[in-house]
C-alpha positions as CSV (number, residue, x, y, z in Angstrom):
1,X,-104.9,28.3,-14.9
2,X,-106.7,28.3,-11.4
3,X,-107.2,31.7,-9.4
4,X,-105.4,31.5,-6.6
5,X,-107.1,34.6,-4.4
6,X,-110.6,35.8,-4.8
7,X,-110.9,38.3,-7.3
8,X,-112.5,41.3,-5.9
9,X,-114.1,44.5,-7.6
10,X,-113.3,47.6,-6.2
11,X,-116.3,47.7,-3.9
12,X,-114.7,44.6,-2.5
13,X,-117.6,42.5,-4.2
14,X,-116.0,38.6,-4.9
15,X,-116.2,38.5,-8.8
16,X,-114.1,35.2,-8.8
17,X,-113.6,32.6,-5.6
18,X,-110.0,31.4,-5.2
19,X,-110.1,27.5,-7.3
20,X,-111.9,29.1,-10.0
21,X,-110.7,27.7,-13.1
22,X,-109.8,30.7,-16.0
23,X,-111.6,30.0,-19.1
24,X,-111.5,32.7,-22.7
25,X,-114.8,33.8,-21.6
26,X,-113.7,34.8,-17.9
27,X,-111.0,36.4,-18.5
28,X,-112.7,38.5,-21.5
29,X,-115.5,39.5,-18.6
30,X,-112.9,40.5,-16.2
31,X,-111.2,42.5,-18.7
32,X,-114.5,44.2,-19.4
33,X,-115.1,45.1,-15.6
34,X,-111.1,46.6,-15.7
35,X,-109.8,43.8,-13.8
36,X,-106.2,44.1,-14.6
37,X,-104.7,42.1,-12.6
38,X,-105.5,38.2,-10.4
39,X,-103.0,36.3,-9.0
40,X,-102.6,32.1,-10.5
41,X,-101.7,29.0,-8.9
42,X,-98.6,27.6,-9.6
43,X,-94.5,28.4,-9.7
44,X,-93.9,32.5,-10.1
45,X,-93.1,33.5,-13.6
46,X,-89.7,33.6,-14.2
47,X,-87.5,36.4,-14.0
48,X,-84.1,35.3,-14.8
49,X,-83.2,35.3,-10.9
50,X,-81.6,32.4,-9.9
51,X,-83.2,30.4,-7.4
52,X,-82.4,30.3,-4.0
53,X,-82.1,26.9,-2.3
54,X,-83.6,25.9,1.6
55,X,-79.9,25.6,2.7
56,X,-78.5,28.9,1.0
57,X,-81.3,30.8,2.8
58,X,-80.6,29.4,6.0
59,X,-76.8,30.1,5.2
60,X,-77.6,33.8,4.6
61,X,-79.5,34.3,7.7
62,X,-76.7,32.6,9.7
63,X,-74.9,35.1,8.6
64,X,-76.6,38.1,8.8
65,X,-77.7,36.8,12.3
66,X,-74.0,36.1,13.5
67,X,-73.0,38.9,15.7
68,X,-76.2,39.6,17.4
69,X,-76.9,35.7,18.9
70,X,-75.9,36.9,22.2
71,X,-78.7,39.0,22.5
72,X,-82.0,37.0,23.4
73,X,-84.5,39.1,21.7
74,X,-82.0,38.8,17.9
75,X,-82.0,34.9,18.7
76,X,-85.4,34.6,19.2
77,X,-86.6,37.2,15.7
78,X,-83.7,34.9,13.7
79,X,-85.3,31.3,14.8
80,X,-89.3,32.9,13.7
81,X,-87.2,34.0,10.4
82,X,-86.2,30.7,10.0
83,X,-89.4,28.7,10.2
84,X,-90.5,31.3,7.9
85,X,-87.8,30.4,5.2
86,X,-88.6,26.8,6.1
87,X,-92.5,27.3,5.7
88,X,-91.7,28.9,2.4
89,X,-89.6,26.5,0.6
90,X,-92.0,23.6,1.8
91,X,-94.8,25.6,0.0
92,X,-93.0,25.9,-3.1
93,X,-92.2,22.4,-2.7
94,X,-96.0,21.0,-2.0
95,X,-96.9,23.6,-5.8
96,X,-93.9,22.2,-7.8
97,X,-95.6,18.6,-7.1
98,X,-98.8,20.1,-7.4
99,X,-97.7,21.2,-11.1
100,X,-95.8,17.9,-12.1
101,X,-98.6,15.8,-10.8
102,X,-101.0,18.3,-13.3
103,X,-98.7,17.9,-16.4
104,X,-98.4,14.5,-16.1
105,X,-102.5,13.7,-15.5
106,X,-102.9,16.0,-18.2
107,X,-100.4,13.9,-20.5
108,X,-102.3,10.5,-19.2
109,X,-105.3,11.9,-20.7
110,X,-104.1,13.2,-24.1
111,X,-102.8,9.6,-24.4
């Protein structure tokens, strides 16, 4: 697993720079210093939600956003949503391939 944010004590000293790979040892010292939790690169953990495609986000916001287009200022917050569901799902996206390419280097090499 890779750290995917610094991991910071809490006088806000950097024990751990986001790309740091966890190894038995690290994670045995940061459980000594009472680090009890670091956020890890990759897809969330799984918790028996369904997931939600682009096009059923979009679809929700359409309509949640459908009797307020006539106001300007409702348009304009809906269309910044959007790019943010958009921005979202093509993140997901860009660590998904980021993952397969990983399993399947790591296969190569147990080969």
């Amino acid at each position: 697993m890779v750290i995917a944010q610094p991991v910071e004590a809490t006088s806000g000293q950097v024990l751990c720079a986001k790309g740091t790979t966890l190894t038995a040892n690290l994670i045995s010292r940061l459980e000594q210093l009472d680090i009890t939790h670091i956020t890890v690169q990759g897809h969330p953990v799984d918790d028996e939600n369904p997931i939600v495609t682009l096009e059923e986000e979009i679809a929700e916001l359409d309509l949640r956003f459908r009797a307020v287009m006539d106001n300007k200022l409702m348009a304009a917050l809906k269309m910044v949503v959007h790019k943010h569901i958009e921005k979202k799902h093509a993140q997901l996206a860009e660590e998904l391939q980021g993952a397969e390419n990983g399993d399947s280097e790591a296969e190569a090499a147990q080969s």
